[in-house]
C-alpha positions in Angstrom: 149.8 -35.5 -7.0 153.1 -36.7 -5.0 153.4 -40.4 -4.4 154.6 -41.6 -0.5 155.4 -44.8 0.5 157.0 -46.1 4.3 158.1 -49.2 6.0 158.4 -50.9 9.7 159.9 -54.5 9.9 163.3 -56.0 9.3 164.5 -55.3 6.3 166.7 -52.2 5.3 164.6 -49.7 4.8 165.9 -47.7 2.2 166.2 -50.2 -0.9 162.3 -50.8 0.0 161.6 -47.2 0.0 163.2 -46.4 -3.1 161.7 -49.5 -5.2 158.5 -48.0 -4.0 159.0 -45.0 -4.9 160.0 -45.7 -8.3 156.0 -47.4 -8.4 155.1 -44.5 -7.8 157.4 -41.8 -9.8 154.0 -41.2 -12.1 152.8 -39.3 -9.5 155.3 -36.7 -9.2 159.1 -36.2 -10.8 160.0 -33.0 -9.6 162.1 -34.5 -6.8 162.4 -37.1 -4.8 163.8 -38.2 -1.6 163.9 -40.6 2.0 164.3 -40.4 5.5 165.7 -43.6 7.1 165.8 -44.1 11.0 169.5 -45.1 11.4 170.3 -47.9 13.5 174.0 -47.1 13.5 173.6 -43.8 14.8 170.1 -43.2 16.0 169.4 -40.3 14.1 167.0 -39.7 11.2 168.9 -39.4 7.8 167.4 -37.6 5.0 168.8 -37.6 1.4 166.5 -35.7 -1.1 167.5 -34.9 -4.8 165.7 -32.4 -7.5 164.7 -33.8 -10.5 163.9 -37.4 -11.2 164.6 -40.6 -8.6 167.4 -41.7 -10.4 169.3 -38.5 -9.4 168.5 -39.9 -5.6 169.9 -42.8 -5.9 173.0 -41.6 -7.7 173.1 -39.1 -5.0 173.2 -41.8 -1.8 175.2 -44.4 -4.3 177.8 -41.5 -5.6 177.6 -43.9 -8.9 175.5 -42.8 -12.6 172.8 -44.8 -13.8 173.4 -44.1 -17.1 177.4 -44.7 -17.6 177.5 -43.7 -21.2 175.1 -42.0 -24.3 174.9 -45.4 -25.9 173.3 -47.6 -22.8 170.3 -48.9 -23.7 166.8 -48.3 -21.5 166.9 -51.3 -20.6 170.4 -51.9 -19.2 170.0 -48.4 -17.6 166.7 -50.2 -15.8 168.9 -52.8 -15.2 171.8 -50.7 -13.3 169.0 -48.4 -11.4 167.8 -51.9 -9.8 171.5 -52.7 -9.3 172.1 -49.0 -7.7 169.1 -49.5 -5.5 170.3 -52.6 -4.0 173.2 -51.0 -2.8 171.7 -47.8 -1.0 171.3 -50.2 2.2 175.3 -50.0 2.7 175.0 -46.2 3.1 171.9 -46.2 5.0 171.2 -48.6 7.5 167.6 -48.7 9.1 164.2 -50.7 9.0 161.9 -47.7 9.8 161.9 -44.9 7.2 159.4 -43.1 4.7 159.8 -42.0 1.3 158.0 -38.9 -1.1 158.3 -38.5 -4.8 157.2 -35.3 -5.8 154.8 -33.1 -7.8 155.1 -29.5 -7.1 152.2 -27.5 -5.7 154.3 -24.7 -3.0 157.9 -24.1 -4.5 159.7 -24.4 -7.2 161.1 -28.0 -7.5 164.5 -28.3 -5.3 166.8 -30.2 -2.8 165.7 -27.9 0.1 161.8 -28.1 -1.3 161.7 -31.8 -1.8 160.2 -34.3 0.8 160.6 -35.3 3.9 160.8 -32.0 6.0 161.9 -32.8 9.5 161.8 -30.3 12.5 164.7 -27.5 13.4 166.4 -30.3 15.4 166.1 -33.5 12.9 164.3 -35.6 15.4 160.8 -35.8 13.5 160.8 -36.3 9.6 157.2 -36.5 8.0 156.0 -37.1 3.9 152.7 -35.1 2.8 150.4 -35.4 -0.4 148.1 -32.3 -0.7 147.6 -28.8 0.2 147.6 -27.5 3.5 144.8 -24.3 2.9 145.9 -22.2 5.7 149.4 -23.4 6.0 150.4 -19.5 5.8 148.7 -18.4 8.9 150.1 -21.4 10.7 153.3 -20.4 9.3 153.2 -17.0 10.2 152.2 -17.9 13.7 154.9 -20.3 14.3 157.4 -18.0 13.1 156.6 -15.7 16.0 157.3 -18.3 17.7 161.2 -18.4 16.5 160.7 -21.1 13.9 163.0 -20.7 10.6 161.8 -22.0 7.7 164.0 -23.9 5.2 161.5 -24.4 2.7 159.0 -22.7 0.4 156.6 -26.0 0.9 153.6 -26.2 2.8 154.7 -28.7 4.4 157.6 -27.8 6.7 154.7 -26.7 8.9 153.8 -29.4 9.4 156.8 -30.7 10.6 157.4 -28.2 13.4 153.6 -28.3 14.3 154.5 -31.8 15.1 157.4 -30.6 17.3 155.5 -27.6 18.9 153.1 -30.7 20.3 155.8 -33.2 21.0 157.5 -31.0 23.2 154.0 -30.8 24.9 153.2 -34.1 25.2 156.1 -36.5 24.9 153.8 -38.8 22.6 154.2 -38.5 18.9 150.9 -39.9 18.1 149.0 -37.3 20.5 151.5 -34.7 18.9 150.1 -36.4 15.7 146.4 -35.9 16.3 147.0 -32.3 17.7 148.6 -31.5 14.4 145.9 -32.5 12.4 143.6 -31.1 14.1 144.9 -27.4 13.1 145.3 -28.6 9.5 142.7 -27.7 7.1 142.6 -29.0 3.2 144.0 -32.1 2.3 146.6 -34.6 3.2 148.0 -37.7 3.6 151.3 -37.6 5.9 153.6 -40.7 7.0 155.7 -39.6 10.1 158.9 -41.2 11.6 160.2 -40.0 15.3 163.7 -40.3 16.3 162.3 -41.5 19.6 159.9 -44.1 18.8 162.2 -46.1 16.5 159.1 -48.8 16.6 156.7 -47.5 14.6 156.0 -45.5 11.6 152.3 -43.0 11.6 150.2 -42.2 9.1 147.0 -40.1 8.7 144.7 -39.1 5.5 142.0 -36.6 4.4 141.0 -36.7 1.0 144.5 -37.8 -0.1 144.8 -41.6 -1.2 146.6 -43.6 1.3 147.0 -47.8 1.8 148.5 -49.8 4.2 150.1 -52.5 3.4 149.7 -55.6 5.9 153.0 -57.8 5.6 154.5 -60.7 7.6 156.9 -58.9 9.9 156.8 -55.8 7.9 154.0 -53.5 7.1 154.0 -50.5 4.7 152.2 -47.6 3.5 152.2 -46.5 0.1 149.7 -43.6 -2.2 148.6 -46.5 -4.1 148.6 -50.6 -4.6 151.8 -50.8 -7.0 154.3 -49.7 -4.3 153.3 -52.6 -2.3 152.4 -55.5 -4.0 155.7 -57.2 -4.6 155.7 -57.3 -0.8 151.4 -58.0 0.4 147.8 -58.0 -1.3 146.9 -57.4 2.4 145.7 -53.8 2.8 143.9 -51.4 4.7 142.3 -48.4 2.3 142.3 -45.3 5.2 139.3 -43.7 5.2 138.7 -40.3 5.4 140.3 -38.8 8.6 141.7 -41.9 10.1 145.3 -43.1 11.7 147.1 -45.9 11.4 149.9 -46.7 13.3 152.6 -49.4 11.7 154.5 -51.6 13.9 156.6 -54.3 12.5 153.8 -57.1 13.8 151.1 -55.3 13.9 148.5 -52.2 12.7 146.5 -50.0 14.4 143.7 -47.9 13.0 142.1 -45.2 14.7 139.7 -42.4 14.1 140.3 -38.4 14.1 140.1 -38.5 18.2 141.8 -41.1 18.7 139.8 -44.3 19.1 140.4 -47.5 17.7 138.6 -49.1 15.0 138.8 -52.8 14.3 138.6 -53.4 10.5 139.6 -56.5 8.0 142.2 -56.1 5.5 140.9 -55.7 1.7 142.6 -58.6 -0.8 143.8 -57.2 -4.1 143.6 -59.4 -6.5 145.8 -57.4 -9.3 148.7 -59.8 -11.0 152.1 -58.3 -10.5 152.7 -58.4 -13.8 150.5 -55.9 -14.7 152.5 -52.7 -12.7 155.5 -53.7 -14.7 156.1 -52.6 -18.6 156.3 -56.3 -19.8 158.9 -55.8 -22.8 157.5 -52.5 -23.7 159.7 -49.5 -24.0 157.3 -47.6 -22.3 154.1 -48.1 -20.3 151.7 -45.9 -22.2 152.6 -48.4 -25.3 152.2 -51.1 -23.3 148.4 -49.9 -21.8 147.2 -48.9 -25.1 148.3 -52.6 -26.0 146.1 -53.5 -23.2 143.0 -52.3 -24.1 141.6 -55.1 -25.5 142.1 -56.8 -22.8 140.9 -54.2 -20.8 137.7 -54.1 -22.7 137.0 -57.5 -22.9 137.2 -57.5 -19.6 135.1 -54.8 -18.2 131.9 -55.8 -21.2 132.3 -59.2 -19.9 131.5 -58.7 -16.0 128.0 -56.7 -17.5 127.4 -59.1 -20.3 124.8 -61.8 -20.2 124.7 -65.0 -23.0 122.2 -67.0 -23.9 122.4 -70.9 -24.6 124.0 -70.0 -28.5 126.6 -68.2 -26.8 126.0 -64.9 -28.6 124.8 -61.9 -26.1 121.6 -61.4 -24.8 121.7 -58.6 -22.4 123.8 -56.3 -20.0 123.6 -56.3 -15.9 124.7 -54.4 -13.2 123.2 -57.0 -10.6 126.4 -57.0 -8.7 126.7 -53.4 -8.8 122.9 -52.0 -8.5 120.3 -54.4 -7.1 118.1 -54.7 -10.5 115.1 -53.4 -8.4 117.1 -50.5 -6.8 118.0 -50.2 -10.8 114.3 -49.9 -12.4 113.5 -47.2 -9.4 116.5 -45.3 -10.9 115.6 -45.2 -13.9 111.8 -45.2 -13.7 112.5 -41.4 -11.6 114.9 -40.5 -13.8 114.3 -36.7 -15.2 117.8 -35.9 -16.4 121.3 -37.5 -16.6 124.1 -34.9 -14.9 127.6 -36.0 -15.8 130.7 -34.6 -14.1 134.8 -35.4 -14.1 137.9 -34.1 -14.9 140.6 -34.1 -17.9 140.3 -37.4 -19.7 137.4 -38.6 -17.4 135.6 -35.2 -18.6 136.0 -36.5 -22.1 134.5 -39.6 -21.7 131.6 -37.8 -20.2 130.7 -36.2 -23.7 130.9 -39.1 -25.1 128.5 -40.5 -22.5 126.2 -37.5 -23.3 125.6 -38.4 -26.8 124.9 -42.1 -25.8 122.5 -41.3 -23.3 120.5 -39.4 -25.5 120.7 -41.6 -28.6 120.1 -45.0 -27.0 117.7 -43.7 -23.7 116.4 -40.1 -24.9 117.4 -38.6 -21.8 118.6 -35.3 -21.2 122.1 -35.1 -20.3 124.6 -32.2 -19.2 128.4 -32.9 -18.9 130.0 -30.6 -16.6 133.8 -30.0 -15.9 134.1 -30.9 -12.0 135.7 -27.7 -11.4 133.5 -25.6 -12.4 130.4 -27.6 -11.5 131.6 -27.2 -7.7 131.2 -23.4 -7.4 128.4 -22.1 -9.2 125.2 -23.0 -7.1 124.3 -26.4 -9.5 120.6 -26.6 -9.8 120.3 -30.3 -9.1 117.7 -32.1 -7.2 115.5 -35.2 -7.2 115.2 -37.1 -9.9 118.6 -36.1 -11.3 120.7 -38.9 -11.5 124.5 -37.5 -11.4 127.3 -39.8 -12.6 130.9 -38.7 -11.4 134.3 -40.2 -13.5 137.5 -41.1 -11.8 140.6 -43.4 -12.5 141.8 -42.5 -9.6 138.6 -42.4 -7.4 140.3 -39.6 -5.3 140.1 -36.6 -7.7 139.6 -33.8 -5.7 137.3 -31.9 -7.7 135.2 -34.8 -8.5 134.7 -35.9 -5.1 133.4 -32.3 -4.1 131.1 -32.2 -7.0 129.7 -35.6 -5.6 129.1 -34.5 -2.5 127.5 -31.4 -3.1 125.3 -33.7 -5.5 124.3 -35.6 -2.7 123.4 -32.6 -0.5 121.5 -31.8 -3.0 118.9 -35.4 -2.9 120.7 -36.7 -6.3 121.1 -40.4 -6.7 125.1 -41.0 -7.4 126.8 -43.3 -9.7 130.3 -43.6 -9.8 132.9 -44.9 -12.6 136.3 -45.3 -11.5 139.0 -47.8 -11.6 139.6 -48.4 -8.1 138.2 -50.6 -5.6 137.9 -49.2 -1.6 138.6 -44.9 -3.4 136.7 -42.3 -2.0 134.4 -42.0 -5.2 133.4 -45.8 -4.6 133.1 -45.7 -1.0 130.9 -42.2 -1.0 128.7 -42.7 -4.1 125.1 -44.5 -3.8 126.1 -46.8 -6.7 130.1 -47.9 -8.1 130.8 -49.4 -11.5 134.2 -50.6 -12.0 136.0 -50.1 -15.2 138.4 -53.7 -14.8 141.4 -51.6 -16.6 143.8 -53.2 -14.1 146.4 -50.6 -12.9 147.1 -47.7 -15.0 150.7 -46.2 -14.6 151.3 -43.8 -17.3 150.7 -40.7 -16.6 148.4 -40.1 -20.1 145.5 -41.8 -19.3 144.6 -44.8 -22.4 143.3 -48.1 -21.3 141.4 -46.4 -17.9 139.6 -43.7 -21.0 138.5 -46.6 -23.3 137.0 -48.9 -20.1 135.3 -45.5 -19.0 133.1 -45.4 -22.1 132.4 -49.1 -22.4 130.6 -48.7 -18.7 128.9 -45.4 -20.0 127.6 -47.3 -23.3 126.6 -50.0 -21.5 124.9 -48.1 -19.0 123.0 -46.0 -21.5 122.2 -49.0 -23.5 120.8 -50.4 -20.0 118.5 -46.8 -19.4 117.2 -47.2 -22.7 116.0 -51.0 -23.0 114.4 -50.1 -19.5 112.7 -47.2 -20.3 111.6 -49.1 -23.8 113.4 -47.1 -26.0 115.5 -49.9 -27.9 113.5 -52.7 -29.2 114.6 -56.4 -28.8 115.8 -57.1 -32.5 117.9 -53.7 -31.9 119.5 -54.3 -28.4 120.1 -57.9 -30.0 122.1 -55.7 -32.5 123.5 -53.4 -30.7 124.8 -56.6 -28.3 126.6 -58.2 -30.9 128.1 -54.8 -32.3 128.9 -54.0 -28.7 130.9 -57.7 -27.7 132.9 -57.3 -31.1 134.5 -53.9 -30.0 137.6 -55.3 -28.4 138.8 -57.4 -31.2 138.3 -54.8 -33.4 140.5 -52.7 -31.3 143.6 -55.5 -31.6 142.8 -55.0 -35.1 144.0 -50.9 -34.8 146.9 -52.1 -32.8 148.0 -55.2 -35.3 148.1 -52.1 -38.3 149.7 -49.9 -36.1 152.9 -49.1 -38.8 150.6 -46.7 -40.4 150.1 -44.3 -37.6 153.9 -44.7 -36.5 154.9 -43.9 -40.1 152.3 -40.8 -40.6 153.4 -39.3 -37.3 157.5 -39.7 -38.1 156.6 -37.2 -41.3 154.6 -34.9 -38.8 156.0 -34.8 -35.3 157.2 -31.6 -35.3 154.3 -29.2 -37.1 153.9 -26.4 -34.7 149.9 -26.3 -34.8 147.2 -29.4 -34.9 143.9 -29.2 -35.2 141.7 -32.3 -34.5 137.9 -32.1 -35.9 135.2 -34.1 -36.3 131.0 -33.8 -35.5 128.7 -35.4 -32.9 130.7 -38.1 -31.1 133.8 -37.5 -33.3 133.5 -34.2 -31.9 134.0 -35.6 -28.4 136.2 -37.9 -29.4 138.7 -35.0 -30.7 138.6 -33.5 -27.4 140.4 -36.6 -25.8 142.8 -37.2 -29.2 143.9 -33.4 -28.7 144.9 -33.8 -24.8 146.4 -37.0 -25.7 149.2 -34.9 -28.0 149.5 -32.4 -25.9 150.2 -34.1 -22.7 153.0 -36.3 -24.2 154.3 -34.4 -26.7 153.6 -30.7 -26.3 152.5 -30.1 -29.6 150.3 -27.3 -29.3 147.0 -29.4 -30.5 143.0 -28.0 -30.0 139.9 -29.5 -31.1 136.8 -28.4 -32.3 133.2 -29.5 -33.7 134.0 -29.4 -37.3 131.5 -26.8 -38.1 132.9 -24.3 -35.7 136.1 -23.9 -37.9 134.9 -21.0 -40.1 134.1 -19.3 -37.0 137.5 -18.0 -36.1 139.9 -21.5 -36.1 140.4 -21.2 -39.8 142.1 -18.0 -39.1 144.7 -19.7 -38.0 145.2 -22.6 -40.6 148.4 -22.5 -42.8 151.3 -24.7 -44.4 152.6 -25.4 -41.2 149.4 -26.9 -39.8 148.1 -30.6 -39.6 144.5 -31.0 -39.8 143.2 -34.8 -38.6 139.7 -35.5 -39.3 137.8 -38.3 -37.0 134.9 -39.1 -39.6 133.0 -42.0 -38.2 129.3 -40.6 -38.6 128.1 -41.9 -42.4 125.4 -39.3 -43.0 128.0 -36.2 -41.8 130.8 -38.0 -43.9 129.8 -35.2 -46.8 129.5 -31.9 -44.6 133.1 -33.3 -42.9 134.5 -34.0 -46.0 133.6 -30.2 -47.0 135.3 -29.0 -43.9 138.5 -30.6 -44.7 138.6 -28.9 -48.1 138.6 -25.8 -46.8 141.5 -26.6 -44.5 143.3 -28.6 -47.4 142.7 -25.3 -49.8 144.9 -23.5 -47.6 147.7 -26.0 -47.5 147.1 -27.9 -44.1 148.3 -31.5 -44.3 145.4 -33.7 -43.3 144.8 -36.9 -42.1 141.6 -38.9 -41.5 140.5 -41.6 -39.0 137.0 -43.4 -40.4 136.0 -46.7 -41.4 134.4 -45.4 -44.5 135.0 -47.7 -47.4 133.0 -45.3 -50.0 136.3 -43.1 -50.9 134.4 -39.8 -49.8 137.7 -38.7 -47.8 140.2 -39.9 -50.6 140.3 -36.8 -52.3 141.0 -34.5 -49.8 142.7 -35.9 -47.5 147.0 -36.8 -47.0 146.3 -40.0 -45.0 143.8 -42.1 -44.1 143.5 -44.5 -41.3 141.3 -46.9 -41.6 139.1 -48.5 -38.5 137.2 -51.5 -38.7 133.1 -50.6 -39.0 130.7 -51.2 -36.2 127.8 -49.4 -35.0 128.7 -45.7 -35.5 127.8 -44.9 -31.5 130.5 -47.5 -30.2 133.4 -46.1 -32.9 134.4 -43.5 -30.1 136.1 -46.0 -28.5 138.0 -47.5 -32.0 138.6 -43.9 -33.5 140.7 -42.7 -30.4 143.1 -45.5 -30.4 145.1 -44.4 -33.6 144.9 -41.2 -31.9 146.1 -42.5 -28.9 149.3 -44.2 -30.9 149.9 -40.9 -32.5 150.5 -39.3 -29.5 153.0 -42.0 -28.2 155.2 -41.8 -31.2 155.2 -38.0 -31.6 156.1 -37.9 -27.8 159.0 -40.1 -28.5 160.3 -38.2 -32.0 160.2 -35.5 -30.2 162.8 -37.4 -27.4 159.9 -37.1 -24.7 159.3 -39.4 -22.1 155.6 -40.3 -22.4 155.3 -41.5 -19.3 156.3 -39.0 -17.3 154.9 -35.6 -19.3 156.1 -32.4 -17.9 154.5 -30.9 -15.2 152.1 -33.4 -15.0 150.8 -36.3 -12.3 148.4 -38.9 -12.4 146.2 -38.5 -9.6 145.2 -34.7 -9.1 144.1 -35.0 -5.7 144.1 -31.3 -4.7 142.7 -28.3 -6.2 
C-alpha cells in the first residue's frame, strides 16, 4: 500500500532515500516525504510534500522538475535525478527513513503524509498498514495530553514510542513495548534523535527487506529500492526486528531475542526495475511477456533427445511423490486471490476442469475469509499473489490450512509470506513488476495454472500421450506467438485513438473468453477510467443490453470455434443498436467480418491456452487509452500495487 525505505552508513542520507523512494512510488502517490538525522544540528529533519515525489524534492531543492510545458519525459527524468543529487546540500545526515504514500486514514496532505515524529521531534517513524485499534489508543493517549497533528493512524504510533521512551531510556525496548499494544498490520522503520547509530525496523504482515551493504545497510517495502546498492537481504518474517547499524544487523523476535539467520541473494538484473527506453513501464512489461513466459514454461518444461517437449515438472517445487499423494486425494480444486490474481483464477477453473475433470470453485479472497468456507481434507486450495503479501489472500490461506487443506501458492516473489506459509510455492519468473496494472505477473500466473492442470490431468489419466504430446507443443509455442501480438501492435494503437474517449465499454465473450473479459475490463479501467464491465456473452439480453447505445463500444474476445456462431449472434444484437464493436479471435473463417468494426487478429493455438494471447491486445488497449486520455498508466488514481491491508 505505501512503499518505505531507510538507511545507516556513510553516505548522505537523503539522495538515498529519495532514489528509493522513487523505486517505490508504485506503491503509493498521494504524498511523500523523509526524515533525515542531521549531523549539523542533531535534530531530526522532516520534509513531507502532498502529491507526487517530485513535489518533495522541489520542495527541499526550492527548483521545478519540469521547467517548461515542452520538456520532454525524459529530460524531466533526467532533471529529477539531477534535483535528487542535490537534496544532500540542504540536508545533511547518514541515518534517515523515507515513506511514499497510499492513503488509508486521511485525506492525502503535508500534515497527513509520512514520517510522524513525537510532540517534541526527537523520534520520527514510517508505517505501512492499518493499525485496527489505533482509535482507542488514540483516545487513551489523548487523556494523557497528547495533541494530534494528523488524521493518520499512525501518529500513534509515534507518541506510543515516546510514552515508552520516557519509561525506559532504550528506543528498542520502547520499540518492542509499542508493538506489543499494536494490533493489525505494520511494517515501521524508526529513527531516534538519541541513538544517531542505528535505524529500527519491525513487520507484521506488511512486506519488509533488509538490505545488507558494505558499510551501509537499508530497509526498503521491496527489492527495487535496494538493489542498485546490495542483492544481500534479509526477508523479516512475521513479527520480527531488525536493528541497522552501519556494519552490522541484528534480527530479533517479538520479545526480544536474537535470531541468527543468512542473508537471501537476489538474483534479479538491474536492468529489469528500470523502463529500458520505454515511455512507460506498463509498455515496457507487456513487452516483456514473452520473455516472461518463456521463462516461467521453461523452469517446468521437460525435452526429449529431438528437442521438442515431452513433459512438465514441478520436481523442484513439489517432490514428485509428495505430488502423486496430491493429486491421487484430490476431491476438489478451491482457488482463491484478489483483483488480477482473482482473474487468473477463472481462467484456472476452466483448465482444471477441461484438462483434469476436477471440480473447481474460484473464490474472491475477500469474501472467502468471512463466510465459514466449507473446506477440508482432500481439498486442495491454490492461493494467487504477485506480491505474496496480499492481505486477504494470506488470511484465506490460513484459514485453509486450519481447516486440513493442502496449500499451493502462485506468486512472484521469492522469501513473501504466501511462499514461506503455503505447503507448496510455484514461482511465476515474471521478474519485477512495477506498474501499478498488473500485465506480465497476470500472463506468468496462467502459464503455472495451465501447466499445473495439464500436470493433474496426465496424472490422474485424463490426457492421453499423443494429446499431452499436443498440448506440449501448443503450450512451448505460446510465447512467440505472443511477440507476434506485440510485433502488430499498430492495429490496437490505431483502433483505440478512434475510441478512447466512449463513455461506456462492454467486454464479452463465453467460457474462457468470458474470464478472460473480466481481466481486459479491469485493465481499462484501472489506467484509463473508462467506465468498462464484462460479461458472459449470453448474459447480455438479461439486463446489460439495456444499456447499449451509439455511444457504446462493444469488444468481443471470440477464441472458442464451436461458440464463434452464438458469439457472433450476440454482437449483432449489440451492432443493431449502433454499438461500435471490435473483436479479438484467431478465426480465419470470416464469421465475425460482418458484424463487427475491427478485428484483431491472434495467432491460433489450442483454444484453452488463447487466454493468455487474447488479453494481450487488451492489455495494449488499455495502455494507449490511458495515455489519449493524458493518464499516467503507471501510476492509476487511487490505486497501489501491493494491497497489503484490508
Amino acid at each position: 500500500m505505501c512503499g518505505i525505505v531507510g538507511y545507516v552508513g556513510c553516505r548522505n542520507a537523503t539522495p538515498v532515500l529519495l532514489n528509493g523512494l522513487r523505486k517505490l512510488e508504485y506503491r503509493g502517490y498521494d504524498s511523500a516525504g523523509i526524515a533525515v538525522l542531521s549531523k549539523s544540528s542533531d535534530e531530526i529533519v522532516v520534509k513531507k510534500s502532498k502529491g507526487a515525489l517530485k513535489f518533495l524534492v522541489e520542495k527541499i531543492t526550492k527548483e521545478v522538475v519540469r521547467t517548461s510545458e515542452s520538456m520532454s519525459d525524459a529530460d524531466a527524468d533526467r532533471r529529477f535525478s539531477e534535483l535528487v543529487g542535490k537534496t544532500g546540500d540542504f540536508i545533511d545526515g547518514c541515518v534517515g527513513i523515507g515513506h511514499t504514500r497510499w492513503a488509508t486514514h486521511g485525506e492525502p496532505s503535508d500534515l497527513n503524509a509520512h514520517p510522524h515524529t513525537n510532540v517534541s521531534g526527537s523520534i520520527a517513524v514510517v508505517h505501512n498498514g492499518i493499525v485496527e485499534n489505533y482509535g482507542k489508543l488514540k483516545s487513551w493517549l489523548q487523556s494523557n495530553g497528547i495533541v494530534f497533528k494528523s488524521q493518520t493512524d499512525t501518529e500513534v504510533i509515534a507518541h506510543l514510542l515516546n510514552y515508552f521512551y520516557e519509561r525506559t531510556n532504550n528506543i528498542f525496548n520502547a520499540v518492542l513495548e509499542t508493538l506489543h499494544r499494536l494490533e493489525g498490520s505494520y511494517a515501521i522503520g524508526v529513527i531516534c534523535r538519541d541513538f544517531p547509530d542505528r535505524l529500527i525496523a519491525a513487520r507484521k504482515e506488511s512486506p519488509l527487506v533488509v538490505g545488507v551493504g558494505n558499510g551501509e545497510n537499508f530497509i526498503a517495502s521491496d527489492v527495487p529500492a535496494v538493489l542498485e546498492h546490495t542483492r544481500e537481504v534479509h526477508f523479516l518474517e512475521q513479527n520480527e526486528i531488525a536493528v541497522l547499524y552501519s556494519d552490522h544487523v541484528d534480527l530479533f523476535n517479538s520479545e526480544g531475542e536474537k535470531i541468527v539467520r543468512g542473508t537471501t541473494h537476489i538474483d534479479w538484473n538491474m536492468d529489469a526495475a528500470e523502463k529500458g527506453g520505454y515511455a512507460h513501464f506498463m509498455l515496457k512489461e507487456i513487452h516483456e511477456q514473452p520473455s516472461a513466459l518463456e521463462n516461467t514454461i521453461r523452469a517446468h518444461m521437460l525435452f526429449g533427445d529431438d528437442g521438442k517437449p515431452s513433459g512438465l515438472t514441478f520436481s523442484k517445487e513439489i517432490e514428485p511423490e509428495r505430488f502423486r499423494k496430491l493429486v491421487s486425494g484430490a476431491r476438489r480444486i478451491v482457488i482463491t486471490a484478489c483483483g488480477t490474481a482473482y482473474h487468473a483464477g477463472v481462467v484456472g477453473k476452466y483448465a482444471f476442469e477441461k484438462f483434469a475433470r476436477v471440480p473447481t470453485v474460484v473464490d474472491v479472497a475477500s469474501e472467502f475469509r468471512y463466510r465459514n468456507p466449507i473446506l477440508g481434507e482432500g481439498d486442495v486450495f491454490i492461493v494467487i499473489s504477485q506480491s505474496g503479501e496480499t492481505a486477504d489472500t494470506l488470511a484465506a490461506l490460513r484459514l485453509a490450512k486450519s481447516k486440513g487443506a493442502k496449500v499451493i501458492a502462485i506468486t512472484n516473489s521469492v522469501g513473501s509470506s504466501v511462499s514461506r506459509e503455503s505447503d507448496f510455492v510455484i514461482y511465476t519468473l515474471a521478474g519485477p513488476e512495477i506498474a501499478v496494472a498488473s500485465t506480465k505477473a497476470y500472463t506468468t500466473q496462467l502459464a503455472c495454472l495451465y501447466m499445473l492442470s495439464m500436470m493433474f490431468g496426465r496424472e490422474r489419466g485424463i490426457i492421453g500421450d499423443g494429446e499431452y504430446a499436443r498440448l506440449l507443443g501448443e503450450f512451448a509455442a505460446v510465447p512467440e506467438k505472443v511477440q507476434q501480438i506485440l510485433d502488430e501492435k499498430a492495429a490496437v494503437q490505431k483502433f483505440a485513438s478512434s475510441q478512447f474517449n466512449k463513455s461506456k465499454i462492454f467486454y464479452i465473450g463465453r467460457q474462457f473468453d468470458s474470464a478472460s473479459s473480466l481481466e481486459s475490463a479491469l485493465k481499462l479501467k484501472e489506467v484509463s477510467y473508462m467506465h468498462c464491465e464484462a460479461f458472459a456473452a449470453g448474459e447480455l439480453k438479461h439486463g446489460p443490453i439495456a444499456l447499449v447505445d451509439p455511444d457504446t463500444l462493444v469488444i468481443a474476445i471470440a477464441t472458442e470455434p464451436p461458440l464463434f456462431e452464438k458469439l457472433a449472434s450476440n454482437i449483432e444484437e449489440v451492432k443493431s443498436r449502433r454499438a461500435v464493436t471490435m473483436c479479438i479471435t484467431q478465426d480465419d473463417s470470416g464469421a465475425f467480418e460482418k458484424c463487427c468494426d475491427e478485428i484483431i487478429k491472434i495467432p491460433a493455438t489450442e483454444s484453452a491456452f488463447e487466454s493468455i494471447l487474447s488479453v494481450v491486445p487488451a492489455q495494449l488497449f488499455a495502455y494507449y487509452c490511458s495515455v489519449l486520455r493524458g493518464n499516467d498508466p503507471d501510476k492509476p488514481r487511487n490505486l497501489a500495487k501491493s494491497v497489503t491491508v484490508e
